[in-house]
C-alpha positions as CSV (number, residue, x, y, z in Angstrom):
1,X,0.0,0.0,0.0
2,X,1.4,3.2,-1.3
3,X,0.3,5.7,1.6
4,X,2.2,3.6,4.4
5,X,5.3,2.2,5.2
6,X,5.6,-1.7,5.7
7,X,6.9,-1.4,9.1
8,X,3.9,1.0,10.1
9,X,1.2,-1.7,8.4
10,X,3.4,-4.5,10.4
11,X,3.0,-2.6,13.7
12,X,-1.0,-1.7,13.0
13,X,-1.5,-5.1,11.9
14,X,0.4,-6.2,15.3
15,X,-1.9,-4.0,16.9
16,X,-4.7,-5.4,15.6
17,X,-5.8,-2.0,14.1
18,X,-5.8,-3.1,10.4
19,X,-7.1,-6.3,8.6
20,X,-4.9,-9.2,7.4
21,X,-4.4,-9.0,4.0
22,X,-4.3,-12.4,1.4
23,X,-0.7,-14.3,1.8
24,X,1.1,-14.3,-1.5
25,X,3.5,-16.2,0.1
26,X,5.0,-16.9,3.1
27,X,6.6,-13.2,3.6
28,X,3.8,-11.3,1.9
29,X,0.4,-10.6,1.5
30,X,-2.2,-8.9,-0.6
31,X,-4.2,-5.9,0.0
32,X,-7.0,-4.3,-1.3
33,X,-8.9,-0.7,-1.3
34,X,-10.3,-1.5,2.4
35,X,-7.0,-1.9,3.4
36,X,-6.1,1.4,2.4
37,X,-9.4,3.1,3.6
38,X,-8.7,2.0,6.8
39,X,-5.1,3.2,6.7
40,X,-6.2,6.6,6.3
41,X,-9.0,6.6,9.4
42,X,-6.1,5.3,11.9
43,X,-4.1,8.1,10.3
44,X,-6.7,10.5,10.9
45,X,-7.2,9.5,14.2
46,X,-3.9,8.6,15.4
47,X,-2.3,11.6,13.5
48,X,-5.0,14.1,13.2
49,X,-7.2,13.3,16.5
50,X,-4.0,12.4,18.3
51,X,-5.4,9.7,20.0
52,X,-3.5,6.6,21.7
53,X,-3.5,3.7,19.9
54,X,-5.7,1.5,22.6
55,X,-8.3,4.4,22.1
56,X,-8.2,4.1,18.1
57,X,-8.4,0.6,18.8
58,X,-11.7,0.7,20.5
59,X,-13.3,3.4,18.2
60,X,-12.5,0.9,15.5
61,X,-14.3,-1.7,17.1
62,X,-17.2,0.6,17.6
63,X,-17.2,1.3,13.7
64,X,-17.1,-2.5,13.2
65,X,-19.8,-3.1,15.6
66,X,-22.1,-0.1,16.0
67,X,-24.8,0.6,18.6
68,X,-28.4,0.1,17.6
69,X,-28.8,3.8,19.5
70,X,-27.7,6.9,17.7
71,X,-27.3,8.6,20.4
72,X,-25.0,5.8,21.7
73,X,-23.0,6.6,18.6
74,X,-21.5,9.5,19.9
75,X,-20.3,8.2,22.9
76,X,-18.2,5.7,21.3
77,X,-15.9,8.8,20.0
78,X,-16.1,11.0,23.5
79,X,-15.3,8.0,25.6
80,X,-12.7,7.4,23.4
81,X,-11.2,10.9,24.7
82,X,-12.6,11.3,27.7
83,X,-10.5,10.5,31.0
84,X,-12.3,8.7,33.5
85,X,-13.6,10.7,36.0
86,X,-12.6,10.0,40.0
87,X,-15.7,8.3,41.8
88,X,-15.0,11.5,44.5
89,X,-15.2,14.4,41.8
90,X,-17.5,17.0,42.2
91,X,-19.4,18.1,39.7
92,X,-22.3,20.5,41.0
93,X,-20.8,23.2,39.2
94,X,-20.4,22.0,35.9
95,X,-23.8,20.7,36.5
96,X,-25.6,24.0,37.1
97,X,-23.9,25.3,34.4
98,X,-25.2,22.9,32.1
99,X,-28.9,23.5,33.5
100,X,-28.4,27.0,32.9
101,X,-27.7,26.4,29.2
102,X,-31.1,24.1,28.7
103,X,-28.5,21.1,27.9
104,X,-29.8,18.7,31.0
105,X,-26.5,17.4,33.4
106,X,-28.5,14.2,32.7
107,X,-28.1,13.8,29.3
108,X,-24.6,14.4,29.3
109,X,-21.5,11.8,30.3
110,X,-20.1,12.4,33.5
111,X,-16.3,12.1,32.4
112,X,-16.6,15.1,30.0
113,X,-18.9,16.9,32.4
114,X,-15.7,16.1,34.3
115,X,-13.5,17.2,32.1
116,X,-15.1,20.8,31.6
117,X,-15.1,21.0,35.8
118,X,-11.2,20.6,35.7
119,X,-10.6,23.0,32.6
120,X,-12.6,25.6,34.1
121,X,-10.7,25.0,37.8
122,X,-7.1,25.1,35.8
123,X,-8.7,28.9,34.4
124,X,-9.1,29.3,37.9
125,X,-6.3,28.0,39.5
126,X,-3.7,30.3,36.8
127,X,-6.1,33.7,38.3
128,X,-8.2,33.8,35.5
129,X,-11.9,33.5,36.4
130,X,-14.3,33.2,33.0
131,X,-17.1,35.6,33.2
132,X,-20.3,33.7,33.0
133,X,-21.3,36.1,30.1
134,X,-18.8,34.8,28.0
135,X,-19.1,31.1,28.8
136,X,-22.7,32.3,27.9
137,X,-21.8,33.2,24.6
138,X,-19.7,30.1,23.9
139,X,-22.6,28.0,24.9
140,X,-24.8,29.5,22.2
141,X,-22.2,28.9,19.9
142,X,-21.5,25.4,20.7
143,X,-25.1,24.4,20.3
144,X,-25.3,25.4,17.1
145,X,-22.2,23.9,15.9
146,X,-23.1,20.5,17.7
147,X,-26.6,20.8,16.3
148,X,-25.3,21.2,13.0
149,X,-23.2,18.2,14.1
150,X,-25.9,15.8,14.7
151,X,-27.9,17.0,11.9
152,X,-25.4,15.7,9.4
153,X,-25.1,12.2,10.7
154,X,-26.5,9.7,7.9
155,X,-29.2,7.7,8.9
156,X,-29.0,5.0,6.0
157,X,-26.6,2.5,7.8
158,X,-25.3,2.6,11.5
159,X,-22.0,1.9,9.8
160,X,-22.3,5.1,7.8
161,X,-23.3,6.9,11.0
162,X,-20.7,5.4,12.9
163,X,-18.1,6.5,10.4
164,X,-19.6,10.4,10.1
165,X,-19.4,10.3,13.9
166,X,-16.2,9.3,14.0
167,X,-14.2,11.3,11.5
168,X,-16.4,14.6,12.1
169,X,-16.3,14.3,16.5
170,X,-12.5,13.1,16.4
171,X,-10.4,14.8,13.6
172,X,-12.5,17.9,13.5
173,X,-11.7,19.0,16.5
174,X,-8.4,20.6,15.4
175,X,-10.0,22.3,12.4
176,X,-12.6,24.0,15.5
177,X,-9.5,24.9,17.0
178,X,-7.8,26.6,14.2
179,X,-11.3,27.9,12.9
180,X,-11.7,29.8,15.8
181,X,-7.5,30.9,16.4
182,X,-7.8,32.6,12.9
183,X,-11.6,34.3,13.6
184,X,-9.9,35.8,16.9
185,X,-7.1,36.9,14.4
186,X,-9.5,38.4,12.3
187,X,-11.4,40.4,14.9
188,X,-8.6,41.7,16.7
189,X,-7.7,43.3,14.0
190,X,-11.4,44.4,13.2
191,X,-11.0,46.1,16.8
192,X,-7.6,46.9,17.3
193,X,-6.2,47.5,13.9
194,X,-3.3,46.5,12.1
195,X,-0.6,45.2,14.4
196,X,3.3,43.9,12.9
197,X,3.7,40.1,13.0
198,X,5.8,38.7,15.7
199,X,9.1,37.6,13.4
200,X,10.2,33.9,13.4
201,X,13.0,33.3,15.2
């Protein structure tokens, strides 16, 4: 397969990330276009979604197995993610929060309910407390991006699904990133005008 190196197919085959392919012979094998197809989702999550190799693992076994539930389908990609939250964690907070914002602490996992408590406490801890305005404002924005999220999702196949979820919860989350480090470039200069680059070093 052109867009891998043999040693990298030997170690995600070890892995059991990729397929066996058709022995030729003793020391090689065949493989075909679903070989390659999933080459490029373990890149994109490995690479792109930075995520361990026992987590692509289990997100691959989700795509090969889906949940009946579409709604179940999403948590296959957070939980691959998420960190387990401590039994002792508290949580009220976060809770509240998400109350306030209409999305129901119940319908949301507890590790990345966790996971927003200890972002929000690190804000806190380095002196910088986010105004409840703003975290307002993000909320709104948020909703419509994950309802344009869920919106998309095919509903022909829950292998389909599975494989929207995947690729558009996982890798995307870098473009988000990026998406919103260049819109904060582009208002800052709406507001404070044009400013010289930092040079490279």
């Amino acid at each position: 397969m052109a867009c891998a190196r043999p040693a990298t197919i030997k170690y995600y085959l070890r892995e059991k990330l990729l397929h066996e392919g058709v022995l030729t012979s003793a020391t090689q094998a065949r493989y075909d276009d679903s070989h390659v197809r999933r080459l490029k989702l373990i890149r994109a999550l490995i690479g792109t979604a930075g995520l361990s190799v026992s987590a692509t693992r289990e997100v691959l076994l989700g795509l090969e197995n889906p949940p009946e539930s579409g709604h179940d389908l999403l948590g296959i990609a957070h939980h691959a993610v998420a960190r387990t939250a401590r039994d002792d964690v508290d949580l009220s907070s976060t809770q509240a929060l998400l109350d306030h914002w209409g999305w129901g602490a119940e319908t949301c996992d507890r590790d990345t309910q966790a996971a927003l408590a200890r972002a929000l406490h690190g804000l806190s801890e380095a002196g910088f407390e986010a105004p409840t305005a703003l975290l307002d404002r993000y909320a709104a924005a948020m909703q419509d991006i994950a309802a344009a999220d869920v919106e998309s999702v095919p509903t022909d196949s829950p292998e389909a699904a599975m494989r929207h979820v995947v690729l558009g919860t996982l890798p995307m989350e870098p473009v988000l990133l990026a998406m919103r480090r260049l819109a904060q470039q582009s208002a800052s200069f709406r507001r404070f005008g044009e400013t010289v680059p930092p040079e490279r070093p």
